[in-house]
C-alpha positions in Angstrom: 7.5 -6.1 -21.8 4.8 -8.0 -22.3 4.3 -12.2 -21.3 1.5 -12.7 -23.9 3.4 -12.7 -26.8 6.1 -11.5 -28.8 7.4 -7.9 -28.1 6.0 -6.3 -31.1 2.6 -7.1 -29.5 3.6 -6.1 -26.4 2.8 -2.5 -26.9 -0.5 -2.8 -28.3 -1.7 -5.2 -25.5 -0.9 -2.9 -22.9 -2.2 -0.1 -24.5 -5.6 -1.8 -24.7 -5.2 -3.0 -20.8 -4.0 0.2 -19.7 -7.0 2.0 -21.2 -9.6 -1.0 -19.7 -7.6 -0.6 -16.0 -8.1 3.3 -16.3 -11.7 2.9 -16.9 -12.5 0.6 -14.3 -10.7 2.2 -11.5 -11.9 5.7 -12.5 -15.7 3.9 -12.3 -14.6 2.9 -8.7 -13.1 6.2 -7.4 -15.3 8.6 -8.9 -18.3 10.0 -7.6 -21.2 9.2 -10.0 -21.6 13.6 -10.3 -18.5 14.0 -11.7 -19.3 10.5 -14.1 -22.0 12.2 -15.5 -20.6 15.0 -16.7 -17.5 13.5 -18.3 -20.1 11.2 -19.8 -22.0 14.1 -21.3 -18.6 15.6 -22.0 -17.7 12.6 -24.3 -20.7 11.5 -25.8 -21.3 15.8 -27.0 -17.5 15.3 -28.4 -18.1 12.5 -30.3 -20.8 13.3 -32.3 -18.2 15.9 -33.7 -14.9 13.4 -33.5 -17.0 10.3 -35.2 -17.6 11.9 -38.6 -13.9 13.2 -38.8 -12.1 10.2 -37.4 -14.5 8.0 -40.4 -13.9 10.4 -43.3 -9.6 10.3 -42.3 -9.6 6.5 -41.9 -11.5 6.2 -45.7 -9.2 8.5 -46.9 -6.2 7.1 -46.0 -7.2 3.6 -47.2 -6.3 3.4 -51.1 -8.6 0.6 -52.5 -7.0 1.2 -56.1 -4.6 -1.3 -55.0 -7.1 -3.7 -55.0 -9.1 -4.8 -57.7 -12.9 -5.7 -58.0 -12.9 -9.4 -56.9 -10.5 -9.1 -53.4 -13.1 -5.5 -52.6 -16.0 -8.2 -53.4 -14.3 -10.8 -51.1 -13.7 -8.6 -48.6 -17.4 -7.5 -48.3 -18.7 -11.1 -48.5 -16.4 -11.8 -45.2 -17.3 -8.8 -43.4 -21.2 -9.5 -44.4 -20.7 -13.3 -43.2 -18.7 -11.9 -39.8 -21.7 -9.6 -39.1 -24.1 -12.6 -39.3 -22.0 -15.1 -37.1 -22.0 -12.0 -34.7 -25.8 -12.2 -34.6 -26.2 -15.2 -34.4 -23.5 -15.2 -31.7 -25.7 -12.6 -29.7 -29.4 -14.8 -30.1 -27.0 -17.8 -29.2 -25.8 -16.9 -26.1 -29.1 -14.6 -25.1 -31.6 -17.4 -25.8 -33.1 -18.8 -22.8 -33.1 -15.2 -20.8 -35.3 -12.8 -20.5 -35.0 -11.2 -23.7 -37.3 -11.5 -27.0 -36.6 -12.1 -29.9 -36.4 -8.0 -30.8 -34.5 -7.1 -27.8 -32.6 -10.1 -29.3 -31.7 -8.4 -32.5 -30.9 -4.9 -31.1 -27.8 -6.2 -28.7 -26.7 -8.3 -31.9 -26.9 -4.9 -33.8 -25.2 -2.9 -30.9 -22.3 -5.5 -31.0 -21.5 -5.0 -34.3 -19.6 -1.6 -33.6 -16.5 -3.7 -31.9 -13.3 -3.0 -34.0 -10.8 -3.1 -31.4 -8.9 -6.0 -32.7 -8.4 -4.6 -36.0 -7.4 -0.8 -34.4 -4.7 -3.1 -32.5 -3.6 -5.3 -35.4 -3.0 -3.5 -38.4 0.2 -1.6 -37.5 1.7 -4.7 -36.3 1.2 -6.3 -39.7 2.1 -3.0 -40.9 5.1 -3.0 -39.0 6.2 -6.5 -39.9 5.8 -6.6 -43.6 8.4 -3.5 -43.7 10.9 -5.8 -41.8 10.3 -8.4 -44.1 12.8 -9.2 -47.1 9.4 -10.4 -49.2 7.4 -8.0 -51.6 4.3 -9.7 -51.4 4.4 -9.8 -47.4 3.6 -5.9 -47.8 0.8 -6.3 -50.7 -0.9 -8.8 -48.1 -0.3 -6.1 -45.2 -2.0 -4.0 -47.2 -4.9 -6.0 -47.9 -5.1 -7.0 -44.4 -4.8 -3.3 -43.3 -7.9 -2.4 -45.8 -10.2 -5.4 -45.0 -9.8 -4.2 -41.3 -10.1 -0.5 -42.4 -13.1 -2.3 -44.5 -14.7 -4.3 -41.3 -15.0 -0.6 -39.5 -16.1 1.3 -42.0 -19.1 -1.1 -42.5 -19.9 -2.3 -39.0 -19.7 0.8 -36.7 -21.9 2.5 -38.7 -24.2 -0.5 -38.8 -23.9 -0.1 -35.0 -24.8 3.2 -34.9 -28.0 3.1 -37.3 -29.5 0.1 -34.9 -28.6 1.9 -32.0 -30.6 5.3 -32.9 -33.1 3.9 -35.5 -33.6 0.2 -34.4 -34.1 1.4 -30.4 -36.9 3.0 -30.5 -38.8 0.0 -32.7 -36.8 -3.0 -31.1 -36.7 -2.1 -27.4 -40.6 -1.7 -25.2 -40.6 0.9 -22.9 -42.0 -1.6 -19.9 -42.7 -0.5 -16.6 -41.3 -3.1 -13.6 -44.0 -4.6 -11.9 -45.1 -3.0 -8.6 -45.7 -5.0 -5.7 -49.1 -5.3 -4.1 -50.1 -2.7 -1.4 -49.2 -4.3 2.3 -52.3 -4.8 4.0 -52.0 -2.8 7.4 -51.9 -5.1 10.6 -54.2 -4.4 13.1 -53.1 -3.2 16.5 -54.0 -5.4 19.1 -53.5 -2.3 21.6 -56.8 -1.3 20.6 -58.9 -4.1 20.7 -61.5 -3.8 23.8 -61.0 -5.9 26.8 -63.8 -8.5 27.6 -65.7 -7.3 30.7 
């Protein structure tokens, strides 16, 4: 049982711990070999996964049970969501080492994050069946499909600045070498005075 919350939240906090405790042990016992390969594992099974797991999430979500002016909200929040996130990002990455482009792609990249509402919607799901109000599940469902929404614009957002804004927004930039040490010389082989 969880000590964060109530027990219905329980299970989908330690689901999302579990997972982040897996990773970062598996980081520390691994040999970096073997991390490569499940890497290239993983990224080569996503590129297959990603399409089918967007096209079954859109599928499932039935917007006819909205109509034209909650969709329209909907969009407006996620739009104004995306810009707090960049300006989030050139926020708290002003003052480093970054410009202003490098700037823009980490607020781009950031965009894909959609953990919370992966973790929330069952629950609300989940509660609005237990409920003895109607309207409780018409707002579950609302909820449900402006999270479903939130994905289905923002990961994809993260994906196009990730392979079409990196190679515009990032400078391939060599580190700076040191100068060549000057050799010492060797005061065996200086000439006595005679």
């Amino acid at each position: 049982q969880s000590h964060l919350g109530p027990r219905d939240n329980g299970y989908h906090t330690s689901s999302i711990c579990t997972g982040f405790v897996a990773t970062m042990l598996w980081k520390l016992q691994t040999p970096l070999s073997s991390k490569t390969l499940v890497n290239t594992i993983f990224q080569g099974s996503w590129v297959v996964l990603c399409p089918i797991l967007f096209a079954s999430t859109g599928s499932d979500v039935d917007m006819s049970i909205l109509d034209w002016t909650t969709i329209t909200w909907m969009l407006g929040i996620v739009l104004v969501t995306v810009i707090v996130r960049l300006l989030g990002c050139f926020l708290v990455l002003f003052g480093g080492e970054f410009n202003w482009k490098e700037m823009l792609f980490v607020g781009l990249i950031f965009q894909g994050k959609a953990t919370n509402q992966a973790a929330l919607a069952p629950n609300l799901l989940y509660t609005s069946w237990k409920s003895e109000y109607p309207e409780d599940a018409h707002r579950a469902a609302e909820s449900v499909a402006m999270g479903v929404l939130s994905i289905l614009v923002c990961t994809p957002l993260a994906h196009l600045g990730a392979r079409l804004g990196g190679p515009y927004l990032l400078s391939k930039q060599e580190p700076p070498r040191p100068p060549p040490a000057k050799p010492e010389p060797d005061s065996t082989d200086a000439k006595p005075d005679a």
